[in-house]
SEZA-351550 format. One record per residue (C-alpha): residue in one letter; x, y, z. Coordinates in steps of 0.25 Angstrom, whole numbers, plus 5000, padded with zeros to 4 digits. Last residue first. Layout:
N
AXYZ ...
END
This chain:
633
X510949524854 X509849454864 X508349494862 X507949534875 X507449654872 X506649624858 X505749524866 X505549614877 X505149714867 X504249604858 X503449564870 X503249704874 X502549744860 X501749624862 X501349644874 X500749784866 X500049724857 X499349634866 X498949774873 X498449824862 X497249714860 X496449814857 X495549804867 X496449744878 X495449714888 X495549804902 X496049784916 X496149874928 X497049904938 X496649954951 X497150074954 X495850134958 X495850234947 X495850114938 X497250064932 X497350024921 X497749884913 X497249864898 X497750004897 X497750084883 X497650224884 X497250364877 X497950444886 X497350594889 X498150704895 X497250824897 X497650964892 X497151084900 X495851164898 X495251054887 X494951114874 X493551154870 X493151104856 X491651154852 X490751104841 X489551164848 X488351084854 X488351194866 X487851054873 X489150984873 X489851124879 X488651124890 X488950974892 X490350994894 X490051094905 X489151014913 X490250894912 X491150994920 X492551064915 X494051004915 X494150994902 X494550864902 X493550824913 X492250894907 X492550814893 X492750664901 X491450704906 X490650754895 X491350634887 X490450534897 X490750384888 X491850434880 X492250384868 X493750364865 X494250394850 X494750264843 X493550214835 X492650174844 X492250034851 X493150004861 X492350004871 X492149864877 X491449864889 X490149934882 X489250054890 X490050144884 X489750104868 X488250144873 X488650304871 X488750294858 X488550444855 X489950464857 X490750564868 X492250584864 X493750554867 X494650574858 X495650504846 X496050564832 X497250474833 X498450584831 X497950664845 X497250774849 X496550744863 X495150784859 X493850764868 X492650734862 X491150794863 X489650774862 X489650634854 X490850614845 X489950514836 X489150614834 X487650594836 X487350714846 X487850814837 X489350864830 X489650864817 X490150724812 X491550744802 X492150704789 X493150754782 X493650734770 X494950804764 X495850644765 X494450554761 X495050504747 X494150474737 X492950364738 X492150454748 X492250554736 X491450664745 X490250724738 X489250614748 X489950684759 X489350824758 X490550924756 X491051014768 X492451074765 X493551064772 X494250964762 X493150874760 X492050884770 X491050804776 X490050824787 X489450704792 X487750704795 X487550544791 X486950584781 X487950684775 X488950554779 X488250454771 X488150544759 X489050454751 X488550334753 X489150194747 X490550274749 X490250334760 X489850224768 X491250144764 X491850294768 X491250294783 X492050194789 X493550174785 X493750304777 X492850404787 X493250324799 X494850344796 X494650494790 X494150524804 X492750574806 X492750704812 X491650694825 X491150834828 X490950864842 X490250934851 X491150964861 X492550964858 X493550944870 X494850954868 X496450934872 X496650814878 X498050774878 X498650634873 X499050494876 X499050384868 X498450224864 X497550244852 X495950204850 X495850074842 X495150074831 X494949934827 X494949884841 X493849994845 X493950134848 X493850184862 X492550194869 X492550254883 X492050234897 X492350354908 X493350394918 X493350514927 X494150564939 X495350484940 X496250554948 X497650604947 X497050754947 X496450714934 X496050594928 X495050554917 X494850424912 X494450354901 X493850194899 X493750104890 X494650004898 X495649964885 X495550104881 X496050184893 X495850324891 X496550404901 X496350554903 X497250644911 X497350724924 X498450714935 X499550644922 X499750514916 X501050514923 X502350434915 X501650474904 X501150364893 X501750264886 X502350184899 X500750164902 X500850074890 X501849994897 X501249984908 X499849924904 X500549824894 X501249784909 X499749794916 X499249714904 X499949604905 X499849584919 X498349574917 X498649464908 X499449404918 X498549414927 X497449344923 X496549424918 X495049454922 X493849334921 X492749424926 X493049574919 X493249494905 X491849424908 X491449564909 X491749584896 X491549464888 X490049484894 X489449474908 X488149574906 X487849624921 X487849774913 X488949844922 X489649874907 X491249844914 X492049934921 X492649804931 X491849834942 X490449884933 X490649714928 X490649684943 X489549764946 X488649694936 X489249564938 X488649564953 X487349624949 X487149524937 X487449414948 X486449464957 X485549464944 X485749324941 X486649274929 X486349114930 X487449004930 X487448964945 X488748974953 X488048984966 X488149124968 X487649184983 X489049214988 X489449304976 X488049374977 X487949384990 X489349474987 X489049544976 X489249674984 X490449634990 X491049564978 X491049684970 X491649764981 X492649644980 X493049684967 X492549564956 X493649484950 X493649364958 X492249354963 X491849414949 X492549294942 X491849204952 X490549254947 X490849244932 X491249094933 X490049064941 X489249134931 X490049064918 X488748964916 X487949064912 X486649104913 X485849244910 X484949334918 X485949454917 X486649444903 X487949334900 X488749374886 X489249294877 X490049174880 X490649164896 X491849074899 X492149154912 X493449094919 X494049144931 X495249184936 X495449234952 X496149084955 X497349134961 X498349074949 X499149214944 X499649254959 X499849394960 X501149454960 X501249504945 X499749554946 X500149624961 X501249694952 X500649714939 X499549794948 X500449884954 X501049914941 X499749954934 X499550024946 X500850094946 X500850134930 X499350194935 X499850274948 X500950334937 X502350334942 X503050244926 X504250174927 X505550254929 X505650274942 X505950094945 X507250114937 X507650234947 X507250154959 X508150024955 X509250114953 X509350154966 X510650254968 X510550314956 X512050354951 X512050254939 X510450254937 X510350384932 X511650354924 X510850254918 X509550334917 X510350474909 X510150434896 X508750344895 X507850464892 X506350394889 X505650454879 X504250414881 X503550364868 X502550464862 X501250364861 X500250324851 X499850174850 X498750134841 X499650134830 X500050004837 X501349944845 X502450024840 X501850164845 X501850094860 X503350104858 X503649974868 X504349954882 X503650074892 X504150214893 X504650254906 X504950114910 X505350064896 X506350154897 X507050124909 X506949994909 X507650014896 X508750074902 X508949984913 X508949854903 X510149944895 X510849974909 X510749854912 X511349784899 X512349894899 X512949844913 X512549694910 X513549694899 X514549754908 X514549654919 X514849564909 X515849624902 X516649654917 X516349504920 X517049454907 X518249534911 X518349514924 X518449354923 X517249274926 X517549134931 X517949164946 X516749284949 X515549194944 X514749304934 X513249344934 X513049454926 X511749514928 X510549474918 X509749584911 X508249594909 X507849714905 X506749664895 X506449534902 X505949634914 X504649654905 X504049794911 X502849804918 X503449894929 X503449754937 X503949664927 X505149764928 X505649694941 X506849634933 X507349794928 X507049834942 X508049704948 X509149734939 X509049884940 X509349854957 X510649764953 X511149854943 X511149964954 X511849864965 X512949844954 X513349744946 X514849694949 X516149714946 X516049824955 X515049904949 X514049894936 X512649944934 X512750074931 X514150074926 X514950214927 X514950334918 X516250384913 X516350324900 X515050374894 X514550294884 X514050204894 X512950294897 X512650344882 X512750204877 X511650154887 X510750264884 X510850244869 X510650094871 X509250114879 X508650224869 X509150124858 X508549994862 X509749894870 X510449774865 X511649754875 X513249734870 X514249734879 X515949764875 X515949894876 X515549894890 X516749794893 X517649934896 X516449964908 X517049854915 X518349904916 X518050034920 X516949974932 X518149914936 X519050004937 X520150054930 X521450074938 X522350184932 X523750154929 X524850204936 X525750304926 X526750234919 X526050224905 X526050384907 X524650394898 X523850424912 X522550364916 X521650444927 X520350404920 X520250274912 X519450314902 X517950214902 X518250104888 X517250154878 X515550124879 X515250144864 X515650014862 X514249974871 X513350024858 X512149954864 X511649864854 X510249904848 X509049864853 X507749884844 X506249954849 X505449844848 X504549824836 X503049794839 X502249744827 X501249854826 X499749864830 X499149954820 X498350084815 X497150094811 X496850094795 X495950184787 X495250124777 X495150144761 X493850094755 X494249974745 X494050014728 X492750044722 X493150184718 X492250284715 X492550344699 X490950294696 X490450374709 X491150504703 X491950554713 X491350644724 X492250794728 X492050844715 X490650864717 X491050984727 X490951094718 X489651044714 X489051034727 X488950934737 X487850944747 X488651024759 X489250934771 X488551004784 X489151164788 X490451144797 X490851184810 X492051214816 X492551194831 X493551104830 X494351184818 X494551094805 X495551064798 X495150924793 X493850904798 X493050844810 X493850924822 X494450784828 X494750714816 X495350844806 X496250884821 X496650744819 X497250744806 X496350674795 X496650554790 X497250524777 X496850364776 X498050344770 X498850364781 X498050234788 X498150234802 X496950314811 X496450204817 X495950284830 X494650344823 X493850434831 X492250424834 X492050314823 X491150224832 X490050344833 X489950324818 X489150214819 X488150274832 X488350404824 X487550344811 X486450294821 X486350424829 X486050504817 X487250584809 X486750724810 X486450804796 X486550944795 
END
């Protein structure tokens, strides 16, 4: 059997796993026929090489002169959407009937009963109107509904003491990285000679369901964040929480601090603190104290070079260096005298600061490093931590003791267990074309010795113009092929036919593009983590360079972790050089994430470029929530 050569797997390395899987038309195979190399297919078979065409088989080709000169067919990735807010509806205040006057009589000379205040205020609750979503407006209808409940936010003519404390949660939201513009709601203010009862009972009223309706969404978007993640992109794969609003009013009724209750709700975990932690001192801090400077650097600038930005570039590590940094650099720092030339002292001093801020420690100041130096001002920085938030919304209140977290905007994974970090690692995610999802999942398997089963999506949108001007391309190139489970040389394949029964896949061997092992989390995106022969990809800032699935830059070590064994055992699986899947001893949570703002396993809150642009998406996707909440009626 022919084995693709390193030059060929160097190409097709870039197609480890396709993330763009869109386009129905394509008829991509399931994930089980992805991740096994075949449609129905066990994990651990073998199949002999593609067979030499044989006359039973000649059906397969068409004709040369019957092939089509039309387009090549694509598969397309899926897409950033046009947010749509979820709607507001009235709430249905003429449900909210007149309370009974208990005690009452039908002898009309029998003393009538007095009905108090709250009673009488109450009646002018049919007459209020409030825009509200539909999980909100169902839960308002239900309380009021019932006649015998009391007002929450309403007592002795007067708002309450309760109303008064929600007030200043729902105004202070800014600080859980929520908008308070979207549950803003204005007190009545009436002079007591020139309001009549009446008109002060209807308003009172008014802000007694608006409340309540602000509160309840509060509520919600606490627990769960503002937006459906699924209608910002395709990219975007979450179950959104269910959120029960029902019983939080009367919740609120009899507790005795409101304020704290409101407060519970937003998310416990040490990184949802941090972020907010670190929005606070951001938000307190003065904008103007002089820490940003300005690189104007083209190119690149090399050890032993010149440039007119090196002031600018030592000052930008005075302010945004650590001061262990300084310390060490410090003769350094005091000998400069703002000349242009890239010395070796200074090489040494941006060497550790590029290895500070995770950076290639190379002394090469590119866009990259440049990035590290200038910094964000901080309301960019603040921007992040509330897109930050949100999307942290999306995932479970706790992340868990041990789990997995890829975070694609810093390249990196991690691995915790006991609530430690104890293993992080560069990775490759996919590139802007082929973004790699935003989800959670469960690590199931690890399959040593790898085949790689080529997705319909790469074989349409990449390999068919090759096989179309070659047919044998991938017999040479050591591929197998087959057409409805059966093994068939490509070059008998009708590569300008449908491709639905063909599958391709790469045997495993030192040159395939799914290196020595992978480890499978199931899911509708044919995304896992996996070894590569590219191994110089990890030694690049940027990373986003794959097709979706996440490369690994010591998958023997990520491998050991999950399955809760040593590196040593792992390569004694590896060098067995059998196909073998071996499932992990217990289920590990793994979420595939998108943090432009994280936390380190310091605390300290890192920040990353956007990648993929997805967090523009995303403030766009608030912008047109708040504006839909505070459209009037």
């Amino acid at each position: 059997m022919k084995l693709v050569t390193k030059a060929a797997a160097s190409v097709l390395a870039l197609s480890c796993c396709i993330s763009a899987v869109g386009a129905t038309s394509a008829n991509a195979m399931t994930l089980m026929d992805f991740i096994r190399g075949g449609q129905g297919r066990q994990q651990s078979t073998q199949v002999s090489a593609p067979v030499t065409a044989n006359p039973a088989q000649e059906s397969i080709a068409a004709p040369k002169s019957a092939q089509p000169k039309g387009p090549l067919p694509k598969v397309d990735a899926p897409q950033y959407y046009t947010y749509r807010p979820e709607a507001l509806r009235l709430i249905a205040s003429n449900r909210f009937a007149d309370p009974v006057v208990t005690g009452a009589v039908a002898d009309a000379s029998a003393t009538p009963v007095a009905v108090d205040s709250s009673a009488s205020q109450r009646h002018h609750l049919t007459e209020v109107r409030v825009m509200a979503t539909n999980d909100v407006a169902k839960a308002v209808e239900s309380y009021y509904a019932d006649q015998s409940k009391p007002l929450v936010w309403v007592a002795d003519n007067a708002i309450n003491d309760k109303a008064k404390a929600a007030l200043a949660v729902l105004a202070d939201a800014g600080s859980v990285g929520l908008d308070p513009a979207d549950y803003a709601v204005t007190p009545p203010n009436f002079d007591q000679s020139s309001v009549d009862q009446e008109m002060r009972d209807r308003a009172l009223m008014q802000f007694e369901l608006t409340l309540s309706s602000k509160v309840l969404m509060f509520v919600q978007d606490t627990v769960r964040g503002r937006l459906d993640p699924n209608k910002i992109s395709g990219y975007h794969d979450f179950k959104r929480k269910d959120v029960n609003l029902m019983p939080v009013l009367g919740i609120l009724r009899a507790s005795p601090d409101a304020a704290a209750y409101l407060n519970s709700r937003s998310p416990s975990n040490q990184q949802f603190m941090e972020l907010r932690a670190e929005l606070a001192k951001l938000k307190g801090a003065s904008s103007s104290n002089g820490s940003n400077v300005s690189i104007s650097l083209t190119g690149i600038l090399k050890p032993g070079g010149s440039s007119p930005e090196m002031a600018n570039i030592v000052k930008a590590i005075q302010h945004r260096g650590s001061e262990v940094l300084k310390t060490a650099h410090a003769a350094t720092l005091a000998s400069y005298q703002g000349t242009p030339d890239y010395t070796p002292d200074l090489v040494a001093l941006v060497e550790d600061f590029q290895k500070e801020k995770g950076l290639t420690s190379d002394g090469v100041i590119g866009q990259s490093s440049v990035r590290a130096m200038v910094g964000e001002n901080s309301d960019a920085k603040i921007q992040k931590l509330v897109i930050a938030m949100e999307q942290l919304r999306w995932l479970p209140n706790e992340l868990g003791s041990r789990y997995v977290l890829i975070n694609q905007p810093a390249f990196m994974v991690y691995y915790h267990n006991n609530n430690q970090e104890q293993l992080s690692m560069r990775v490759v995610v996919g590139g802007k074309q082929h973004q790699t999802f935003f989800f959670e999942d469960q690590i199931q398997t690890v399959e040593f010795n790898p085949f790689w089963g080529v997705p319909q999506s790469i074989i349409i949108n990449e390999m068919l113009p090759k096989l179309r001007a070659d047919p044998n391309y991938l017999d040479r190139m050591g591929y197998q092929v087959e057409v409805g489970g059966r093994a068939v040389a490509s070059s008998s394949v009708d590569w300008y036919g449908s491709t639905k029964s063909v599958a391709v896949r790469q045997p495993p061997s030192s040159d395939n593009a799914l290196g020595e092992l992978k480890i499978l989390f199931p899911n509708s995106h044919a995304i896992y983590m996996h070894d590569t022969p590219q191994k110089a990809f990890f030694k690049k800032d940027m990373r986003a360079l794959s097709h979706g699935c996440v490369r690994l830059a010591d998958p023997r070590a990520m491998a050991a972790a999950v399955l809760n064994t040593t590196v040593a055992d792992v390569a004694k699986q590896i060098a067995g050089g059998q196909n073998k899947a071996v499932p992990v001893p217990q289920k590990v949570p793994i979420y595939i994430a998108y943090f432009t703002a994280w936390p380190n396993k310091d605390g300290v809150v890192q920040y990353f470029n956007d990648v993929y642009d997805r967090d523009a998406a995303t403030q766009k996707a608030l912008d047109a929530t708040t504006k839909s909440r505070t459209a009037q009626i």
